[in-house]
N, C-alpha and C positions, 0 to 999 in steps of 0.2 A: 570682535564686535560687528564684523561687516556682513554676520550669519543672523548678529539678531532679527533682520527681520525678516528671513527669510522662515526662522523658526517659528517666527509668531502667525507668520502666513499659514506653513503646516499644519499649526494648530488649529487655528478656523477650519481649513480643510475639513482637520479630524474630526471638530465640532458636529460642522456641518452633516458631515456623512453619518457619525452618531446620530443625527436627530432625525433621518433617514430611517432608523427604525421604530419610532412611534410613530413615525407617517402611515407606514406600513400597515401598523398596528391600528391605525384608525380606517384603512383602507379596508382590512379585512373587517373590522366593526360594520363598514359601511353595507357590505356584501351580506354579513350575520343582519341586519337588519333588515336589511332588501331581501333575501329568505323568508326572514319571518311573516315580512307583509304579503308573499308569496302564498305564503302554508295560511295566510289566513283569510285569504279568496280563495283558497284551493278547499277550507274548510267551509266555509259558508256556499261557495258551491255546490260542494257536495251535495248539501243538505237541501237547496233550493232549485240546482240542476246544472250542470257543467255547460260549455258551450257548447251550441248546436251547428251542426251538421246535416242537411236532408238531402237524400237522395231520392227517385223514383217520380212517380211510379214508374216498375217494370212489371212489362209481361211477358211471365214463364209459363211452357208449355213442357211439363215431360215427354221425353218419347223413350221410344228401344232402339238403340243402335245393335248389333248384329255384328261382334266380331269372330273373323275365322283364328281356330286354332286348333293345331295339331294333337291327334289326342298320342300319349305318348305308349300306350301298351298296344293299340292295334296301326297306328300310325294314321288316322282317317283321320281327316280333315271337319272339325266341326264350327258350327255356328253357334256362339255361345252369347246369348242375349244381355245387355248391359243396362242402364237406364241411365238417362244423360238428359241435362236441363237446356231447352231450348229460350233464350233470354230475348225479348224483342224491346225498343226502345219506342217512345211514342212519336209520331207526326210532329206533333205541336204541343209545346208546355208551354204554359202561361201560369206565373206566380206572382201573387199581391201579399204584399206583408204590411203588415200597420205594426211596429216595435216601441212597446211603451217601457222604456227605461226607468232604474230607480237605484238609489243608494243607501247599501245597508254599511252598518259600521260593526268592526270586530275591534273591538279597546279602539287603538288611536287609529287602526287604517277602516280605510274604503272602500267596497265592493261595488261594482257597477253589478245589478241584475237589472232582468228584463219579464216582460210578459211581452207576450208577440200573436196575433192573427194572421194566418198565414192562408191563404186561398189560392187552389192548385186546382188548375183544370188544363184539359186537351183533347188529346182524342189517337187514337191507331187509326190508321189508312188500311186500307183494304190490303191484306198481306197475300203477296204471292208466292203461295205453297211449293210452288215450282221449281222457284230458283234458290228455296233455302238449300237442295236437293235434301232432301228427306220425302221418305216416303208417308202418304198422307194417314196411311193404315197402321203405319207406327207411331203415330203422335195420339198420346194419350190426354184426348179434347178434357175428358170431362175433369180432368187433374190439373187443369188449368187454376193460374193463381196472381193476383195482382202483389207486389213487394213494396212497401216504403222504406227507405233507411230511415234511424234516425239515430243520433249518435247515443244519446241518454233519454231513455224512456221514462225517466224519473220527471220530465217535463211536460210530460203530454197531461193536460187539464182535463178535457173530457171525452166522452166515447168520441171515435173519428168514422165517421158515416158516407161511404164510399156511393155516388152516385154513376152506378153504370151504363148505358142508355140509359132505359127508364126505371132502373130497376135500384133500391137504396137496399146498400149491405153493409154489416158492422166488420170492422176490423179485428181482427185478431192480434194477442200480442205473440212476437216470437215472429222468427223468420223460416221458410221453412228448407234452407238452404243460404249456407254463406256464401257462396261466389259472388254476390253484389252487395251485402253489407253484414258486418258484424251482429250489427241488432236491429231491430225497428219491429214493422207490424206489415200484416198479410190479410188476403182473403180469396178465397174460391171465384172463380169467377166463369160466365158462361161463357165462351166461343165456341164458333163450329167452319167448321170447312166450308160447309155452303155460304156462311153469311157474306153477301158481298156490299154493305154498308161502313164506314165506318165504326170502331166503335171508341165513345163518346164517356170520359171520365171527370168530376168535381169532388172537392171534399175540401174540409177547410181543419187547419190544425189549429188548436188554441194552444200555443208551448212556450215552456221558460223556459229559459236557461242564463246564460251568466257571459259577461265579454266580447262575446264573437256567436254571430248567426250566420251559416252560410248554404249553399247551395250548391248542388252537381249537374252542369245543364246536358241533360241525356236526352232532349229534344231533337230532333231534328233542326227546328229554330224553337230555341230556347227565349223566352219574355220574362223578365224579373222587374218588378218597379217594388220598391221600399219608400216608406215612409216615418218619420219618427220624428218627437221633439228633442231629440240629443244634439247636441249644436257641436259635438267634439267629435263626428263620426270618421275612424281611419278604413278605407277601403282595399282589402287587401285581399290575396290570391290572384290565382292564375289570370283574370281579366278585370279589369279596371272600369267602371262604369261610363256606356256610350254616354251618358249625361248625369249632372249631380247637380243637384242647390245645397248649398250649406250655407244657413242665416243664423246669428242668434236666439233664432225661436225653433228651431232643428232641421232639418235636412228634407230631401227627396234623391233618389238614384233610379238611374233607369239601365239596364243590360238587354241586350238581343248579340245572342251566340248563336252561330250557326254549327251544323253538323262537322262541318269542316273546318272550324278553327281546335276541334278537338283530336285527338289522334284515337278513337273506337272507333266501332261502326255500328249501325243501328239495332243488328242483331250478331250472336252469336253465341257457340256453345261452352258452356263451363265456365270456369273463372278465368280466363285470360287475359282477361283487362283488369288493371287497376286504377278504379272511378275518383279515387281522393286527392290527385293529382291535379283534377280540372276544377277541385271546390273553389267557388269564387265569393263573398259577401262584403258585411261591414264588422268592425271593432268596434264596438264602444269605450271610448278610451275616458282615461282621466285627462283632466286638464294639465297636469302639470305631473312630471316626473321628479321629486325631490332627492331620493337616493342619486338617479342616473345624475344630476346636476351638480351633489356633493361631491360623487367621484371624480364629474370633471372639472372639478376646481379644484380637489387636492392631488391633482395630475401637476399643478402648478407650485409644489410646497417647496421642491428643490428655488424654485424661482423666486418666491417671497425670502426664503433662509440668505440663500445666495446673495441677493440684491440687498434688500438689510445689512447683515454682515458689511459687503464691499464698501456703504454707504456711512458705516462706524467704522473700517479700516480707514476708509481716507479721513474722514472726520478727527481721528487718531494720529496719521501724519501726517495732514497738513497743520493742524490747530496744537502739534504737540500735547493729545491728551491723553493718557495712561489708561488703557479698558484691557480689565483683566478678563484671561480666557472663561471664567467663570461668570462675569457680567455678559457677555459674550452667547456662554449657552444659555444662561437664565431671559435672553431676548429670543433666542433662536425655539426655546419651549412656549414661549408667549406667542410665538406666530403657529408652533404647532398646536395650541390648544382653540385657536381661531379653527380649527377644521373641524374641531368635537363639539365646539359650540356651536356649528352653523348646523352640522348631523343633527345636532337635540335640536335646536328651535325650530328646525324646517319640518319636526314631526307635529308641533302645532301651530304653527303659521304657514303664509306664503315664504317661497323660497328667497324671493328677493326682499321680502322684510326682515329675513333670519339674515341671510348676508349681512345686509345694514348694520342692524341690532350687534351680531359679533363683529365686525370690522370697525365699527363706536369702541365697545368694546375692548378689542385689540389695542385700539389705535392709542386711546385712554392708561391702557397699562402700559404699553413701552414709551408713548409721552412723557408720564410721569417718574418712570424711569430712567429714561434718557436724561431726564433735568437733572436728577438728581446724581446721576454719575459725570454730566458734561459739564453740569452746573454753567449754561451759560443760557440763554433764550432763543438767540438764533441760532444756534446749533440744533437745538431740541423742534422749532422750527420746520428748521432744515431736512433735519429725519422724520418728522411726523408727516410734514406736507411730501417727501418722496414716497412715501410709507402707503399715504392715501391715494396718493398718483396710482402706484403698485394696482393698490386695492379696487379701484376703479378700473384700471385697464382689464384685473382679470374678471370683472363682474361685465366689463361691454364682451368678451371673449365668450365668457359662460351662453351670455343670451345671443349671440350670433350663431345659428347651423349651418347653414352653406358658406359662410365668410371667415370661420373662424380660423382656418390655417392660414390663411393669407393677413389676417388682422394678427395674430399673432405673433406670424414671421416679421412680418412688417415693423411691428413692435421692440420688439428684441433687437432687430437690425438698430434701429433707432435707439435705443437704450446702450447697446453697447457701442455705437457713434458717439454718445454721448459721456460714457467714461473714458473713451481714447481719447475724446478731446479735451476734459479737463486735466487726464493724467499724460501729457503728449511732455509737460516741461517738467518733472517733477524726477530730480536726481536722487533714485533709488539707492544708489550707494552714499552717499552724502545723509541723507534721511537716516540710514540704518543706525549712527552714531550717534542721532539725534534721539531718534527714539529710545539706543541704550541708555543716554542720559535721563530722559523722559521715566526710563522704567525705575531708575536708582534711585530719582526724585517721589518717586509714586512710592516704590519703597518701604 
């Protein structure tokens, strides 16, 4: 008799970890769904423009490098001409975005797009030929060519009309050389060795795209100011904005990058540098993440199962009342299914209404379960109000980010204070024989 109750404990145990795998099971649900809402910005994108990316303007100058090699049949030494892209970066970049946001729906999710005005000017500084060392008779002037990246050309709205001094030229689509970006647009452009004026560049992009707009500052001293009425803006990449407004009527950010917070240099040859390292912009984010919030609250199932269960274990031997292993899991499935109902409602409500709504819910079927197995009032009471206690701690948990391992640990510390102090007198061997009788009586 003195095993009864240590078997009965086992068996919770086994309960318990059993219901461990439709947690699981609803975990990975939660991920198949987080996916699909995934694939369906990925598909509406597509179709209206992925996030953007801009680089440039660069200017590249061909030239002929002249390398020596040994010829192998007479062994003479020759000069065998090569062509190599000479990449120069500008003076001054100044960039103004005006980004008007909007929400399209794919079934039940939400796509953030954009339309964006984008205005980019600056200028080249007088280059000196001298110390690129290249010789000036090998730079092929008239092959000279302006480059913009852009990451998806599928957004660009209308012709982009490059103002060079005084001179207006159309872009080209296509890059004519990848060493600075994958894709974007180009165009012919004049310099010459004599000119010793600056030369002087504007053009403005009209571009969608979807998520994220950002930026490569190849300035010298690089200027970004954005503008937009999205009041959710996350500012992310490699430099964080020297100033930001965020109001509920939308936002402003301002950036100045210098040459030397980047690791290029203003010029050089070939691809050698990789530019998408120093992208810096904004996110336009959703307000509220309901997958990521589901997952971290059925991070907490072991903890609802557990503490329940503990709560009708003592309930059982202190009040002498007979709860069979099967009333047992039939409570322990009622808190798992509390995690499938908050996944469904939170796809058409707020997250914290869905909460609510299934933790009512919940709290309603093992209420009225509880009664009718404990058949007493303050017993069912007792569980229902620890039950809600539960339910509330892990909803302040959910909506805490920076506090919540410490509001958490704090918690548990205190919960389990809390059962050492009520079980400090309670003669576990003595008990056992009671509950055999308890069980013979139930019977």
């Amino acid at each position: 008799m003195k095993y009864n109750l240590l078997l009965k404990s086992a068996v919770i145990v086994v309960i318990t970890l059993l219901l461990l795998i439709p947690t699981f099971m609803i975990q990975n649900l939660i991920t198949e769904r987080q996916q699909t809402q995934q694939n369906a910005v990925m598909e509406v994108s597509s179709k209206w423009g992925n996030a953007q990316t801009l680089s440039g303007p660069f200017l590249t100058i061909p030239f002929i490098h002249y390398q020596k090699e040994i010829s192998e049949n007479d062994k003479k030494e020759k000069l065998i001409p090569i062509k190599q892209s000479l990449h120069i970066l500008p003076e001054n970049l100044s960039i103004k975005g005006d980004v008007s946001p909007q929400k399209r729906s794919r079934g039940i999710y939400e796509v953030v797009l954009y339309n964006s005005e984008v205005k980019i000017s600056g200028d080249f500084q007088n280059i000196d030929w001298e110390k690129l060392g290249i010789d000036t008779k090998n730079l092929l002037m008239d092959q000279a060519y302006i480059t913009v990246g852009v990451s998806d050309l599928r957004g660009i709205e209308n012709r982009v009309q490059l103002k060079w001094n005084n001179r207006d030229l159309l872009f080209n689509p296509g890059t004519v050389t990848g060493d600075l970006a994958e894709s974007g647009i180009s165009i012919g452009v004049p310099v010459s060795v004599s000119d010793k004026k600056p030369y002087t560049f504007s053009f403005q992009l009209n571009l969608k795209g979807s998520q994220w707009l950002r930026f490569v500052p190849i300035g010298k001293v690089t200027d970004v100011e954005l503008k937009s009425p999205w009041a959710n803006p996350g500012f992310d990449g490699a430099f964080l904005p020297d100033s930001r407004t965020v109001t509920p009527d939308g936002f402003t950010a301002h950036w100045n990058i210098l040459n030397l917070n980047r690791n290029f240099p203003q010029q050089w040859v070939g691809d050698r540098y990789s530019l998408k390292r120093t992208s810096f912009g904004v996110d336009l984010l959703l307000p509220v993440d309901n997958y990521q919030k589901a997952m971290r609250s059925i991070k907490y199932a072991i903890l609802f199962i557990a503490l329940t269960f503990l709560v009708f274990f003592f309930v059982e031997i202190m009040n002498k009342k007979f709860i069979h292993p099967i009333q047992y899991a039939l409570v322990g499935i009622a808190l798992v299914l509390f995690f499938s109902l908050l996944l469904s409602f939170s796809e058409y409500m707020s997250f914290n209404l869905s909460y609510i709504v299934s933790a009512l819910l919940t709290l309603a079927l093992v209420a009225g379960y509880a009664r009718a197995i404990l058949r007493s009032g303050p017993l069912t009471f007792l569980v229902t109000g620890i039950l809600t206690a539960l339910y509330g701690f892990i909803f302040v948990i959910i909506q805490l980010q920076d506090y919540a391992l410490l509001f958490g640990s704090v918690g548990l510390f205190v919960i389990l204070a809390i059962v050492m102090y009520f079980s400090r007198k309670i003669d576990w061997y003595s008990i056992s024989g009671e509950l055999s009788k308890a069980d013979k009586q139930g019977e």
